[in-house]
C-alpha positions as CSV (number, residue, x, y, z in Angstrom):
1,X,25.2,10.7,46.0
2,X,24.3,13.6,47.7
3,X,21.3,13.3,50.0
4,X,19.4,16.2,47.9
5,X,20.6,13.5,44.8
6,X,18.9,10.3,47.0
7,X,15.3,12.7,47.6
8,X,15.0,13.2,44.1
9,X,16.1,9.4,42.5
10,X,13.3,8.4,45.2
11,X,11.0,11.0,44.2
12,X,11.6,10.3,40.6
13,X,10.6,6.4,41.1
14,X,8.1,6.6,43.3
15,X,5.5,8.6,41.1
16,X,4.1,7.5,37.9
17,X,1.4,9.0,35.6
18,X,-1.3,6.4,37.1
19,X,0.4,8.2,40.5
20,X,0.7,11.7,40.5
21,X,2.9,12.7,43.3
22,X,0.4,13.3,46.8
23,X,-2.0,16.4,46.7
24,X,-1.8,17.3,42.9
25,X,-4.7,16.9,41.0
26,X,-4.2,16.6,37.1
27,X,-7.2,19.1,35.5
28,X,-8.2,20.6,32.9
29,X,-6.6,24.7,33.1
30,X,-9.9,26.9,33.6
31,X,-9.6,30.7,32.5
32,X,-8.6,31.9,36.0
33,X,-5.2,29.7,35.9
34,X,-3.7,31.8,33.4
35,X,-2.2,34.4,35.6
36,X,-1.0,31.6,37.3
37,X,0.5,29.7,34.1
38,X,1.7,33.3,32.8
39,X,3.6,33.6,36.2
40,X,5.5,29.8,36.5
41,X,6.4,30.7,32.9
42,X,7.9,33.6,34.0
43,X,10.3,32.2,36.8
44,X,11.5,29.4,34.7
45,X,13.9,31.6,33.3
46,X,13.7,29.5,30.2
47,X,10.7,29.2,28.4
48,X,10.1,32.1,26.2
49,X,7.8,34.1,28.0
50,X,4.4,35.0,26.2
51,X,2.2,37.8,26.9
52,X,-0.2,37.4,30.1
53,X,-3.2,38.0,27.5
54,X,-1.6,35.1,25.7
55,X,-2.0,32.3,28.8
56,X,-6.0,33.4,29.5
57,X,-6.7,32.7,25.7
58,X,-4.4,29.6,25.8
59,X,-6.4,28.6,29.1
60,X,-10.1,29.4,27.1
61,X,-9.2,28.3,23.6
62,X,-6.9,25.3,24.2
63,X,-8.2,23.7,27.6
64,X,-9.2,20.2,25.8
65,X,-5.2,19.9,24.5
66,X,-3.5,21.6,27.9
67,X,-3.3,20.2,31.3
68,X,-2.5,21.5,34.7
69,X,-1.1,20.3,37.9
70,X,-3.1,21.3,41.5
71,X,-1.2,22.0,44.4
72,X,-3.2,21.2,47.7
73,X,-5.0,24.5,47.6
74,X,-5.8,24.4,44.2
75,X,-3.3,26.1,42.7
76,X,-1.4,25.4,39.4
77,X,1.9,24.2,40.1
78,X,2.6,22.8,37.1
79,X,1.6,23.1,33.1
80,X,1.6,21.6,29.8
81,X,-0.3,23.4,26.8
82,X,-0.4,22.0,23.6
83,X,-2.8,22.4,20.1
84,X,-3.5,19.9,17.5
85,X,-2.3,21.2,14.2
86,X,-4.6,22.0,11.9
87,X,-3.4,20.5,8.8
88,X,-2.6,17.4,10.5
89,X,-5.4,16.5,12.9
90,X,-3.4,13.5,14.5
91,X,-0.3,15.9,15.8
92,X,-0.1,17.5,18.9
93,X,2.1,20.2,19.3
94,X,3.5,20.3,22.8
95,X,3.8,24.6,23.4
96,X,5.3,24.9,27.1
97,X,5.7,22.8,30.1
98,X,6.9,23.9,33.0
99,X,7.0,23.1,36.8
100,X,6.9,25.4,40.0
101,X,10.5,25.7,41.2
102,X,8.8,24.2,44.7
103,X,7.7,21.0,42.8
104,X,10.6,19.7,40.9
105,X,11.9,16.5,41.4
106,X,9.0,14.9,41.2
107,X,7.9,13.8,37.5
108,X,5.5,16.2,37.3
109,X,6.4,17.3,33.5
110,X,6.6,13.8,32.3
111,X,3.5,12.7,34.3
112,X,1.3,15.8,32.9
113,X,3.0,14.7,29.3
114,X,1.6,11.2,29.7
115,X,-1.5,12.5,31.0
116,X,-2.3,14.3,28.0
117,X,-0.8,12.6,25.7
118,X,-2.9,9.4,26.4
119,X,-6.0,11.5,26.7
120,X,-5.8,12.7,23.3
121,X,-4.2,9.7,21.8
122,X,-8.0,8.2,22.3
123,X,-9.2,11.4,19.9
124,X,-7.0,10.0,16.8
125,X,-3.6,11.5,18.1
126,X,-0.6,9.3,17.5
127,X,2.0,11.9,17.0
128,X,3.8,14.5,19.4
129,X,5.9,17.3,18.1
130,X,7.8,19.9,19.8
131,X,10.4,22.5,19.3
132,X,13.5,22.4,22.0
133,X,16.2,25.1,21.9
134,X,20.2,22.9,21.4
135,X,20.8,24.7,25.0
136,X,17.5,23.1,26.8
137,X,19.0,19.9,28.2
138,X,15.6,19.3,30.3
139,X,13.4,19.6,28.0
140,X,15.6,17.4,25.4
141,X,15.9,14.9,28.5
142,X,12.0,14.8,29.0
143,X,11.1,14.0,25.1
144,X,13.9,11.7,24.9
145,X,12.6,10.0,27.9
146,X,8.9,9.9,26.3
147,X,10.1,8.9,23.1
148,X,11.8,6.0,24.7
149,X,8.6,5.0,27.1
150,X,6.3,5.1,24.4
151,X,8.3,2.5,22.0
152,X,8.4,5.6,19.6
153,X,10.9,7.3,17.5
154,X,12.3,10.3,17.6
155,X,13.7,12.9,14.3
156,X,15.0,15.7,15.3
157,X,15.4,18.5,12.4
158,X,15.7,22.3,12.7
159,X,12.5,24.1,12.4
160,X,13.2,27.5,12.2
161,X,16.8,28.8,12.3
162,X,18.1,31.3,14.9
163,X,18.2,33.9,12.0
164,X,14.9,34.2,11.8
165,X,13.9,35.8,15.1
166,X,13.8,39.4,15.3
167,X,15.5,39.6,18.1
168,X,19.0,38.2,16.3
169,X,20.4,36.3,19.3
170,X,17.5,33.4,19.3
171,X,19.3,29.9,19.3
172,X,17.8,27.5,16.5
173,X,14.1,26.0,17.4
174,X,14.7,22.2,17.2
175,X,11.7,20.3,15.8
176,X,11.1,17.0,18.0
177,X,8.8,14.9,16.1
178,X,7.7,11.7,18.1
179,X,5.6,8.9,16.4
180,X,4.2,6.6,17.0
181,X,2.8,7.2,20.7
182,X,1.8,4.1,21.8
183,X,0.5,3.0,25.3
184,X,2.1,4.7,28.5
185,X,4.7,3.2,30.7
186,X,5.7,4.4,33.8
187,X,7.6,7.3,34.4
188,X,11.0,6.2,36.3
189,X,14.2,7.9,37.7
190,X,16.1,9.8,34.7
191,X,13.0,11.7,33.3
192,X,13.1,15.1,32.7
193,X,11.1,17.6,35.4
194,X,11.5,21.1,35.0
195,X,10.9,23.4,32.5
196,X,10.7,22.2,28.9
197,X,8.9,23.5,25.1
């Protein structure tokens, strides 16, 4: 083991969602994070990059199912949106989370997953879906490991098929359907924290 490897296995287990890692806040996303949200997004280099209009709407319309980690200053470092589906008022559907390239390694996807997760799961939610791409090992990694924290099970069926993207070279969207999400545990080494949805 590396000593890069040995930072982030200590990282990793020494932050929990009861202890976000020291100077981030957890909050609610306000309007004027969406440029901010738009740009981590953007350098993920993963997540499928939405239009900047889209993250200030996301940020006005979707604040009560979206979270956002606060560097020292304030500053988003770290997102998670989600919506409740509409026909099923007890799903959330986890859109995008992603983490700063400067704040990896430190559980911030799973503890901002948690975070929301138990917020709304006091509102009637008690199931989690996503879509993860077959080439997204981090984001299949983080809602294994949430899945496997929460005592819940996890299906896994394709949602919408590469063919039906416009664009032609679109891998398949994997549906991740978690249920039932039971009380938190702590977040340990192993969880995904990067860039996932």
């Amino acid at each position: 083991m590396t000593a890069a490897q040995a930072d982030l296995a200590r990282a990793r287990n020494e932050f929990t969602p009861d202890t976000p890692p020291p100077a981030v806040v957890i909050d609610t996303p306000q309007v004027e994070d969406g440029a901010a949200i738009w740009r981590i997004a953007r350098d993920s280099e993963v997540l499928d990059l939405n239009s900047s209009y889209s993250y200030l709407l996301w940020c006005r319309d979707f604040a009560a199912t979206s979270l956002v980690a606060r560097g020292a200053g304030g500053e988003p470092v770290a997102f998670v949106t989600g919506y409740i589906r509409p026909e099923r008022p007890g799903t959330l559907v986890v859109w995008q989370i992603a983490v700063d390239h400067g704040h990896r390694g430190r559980g911030l996807a799973a503890t901002l997953l948690d975070a929301l997760t138990t917020r709304l799961a006091g509102q009637g939610v008690h199931t989690v879906e996503t879509t993860v791409t077959p080439d997204n090992t981090a984001s299949d990694r983080l809602f294994t490991s949430f899945a496997e924290r929460r005592g819940a099970s996890l299906d896994r069926e394709v949602l919408f098929d590469g063919g039906l993207f416009p664009e032609g070279t679109h891998q398949p969207e994997v549906l991740y359907r978690i249920q039932p999400i039971g009380p938190r545990a702590h977040v340990g080494a192993g969880d995904g924290d990067g860039t996932a949805g």
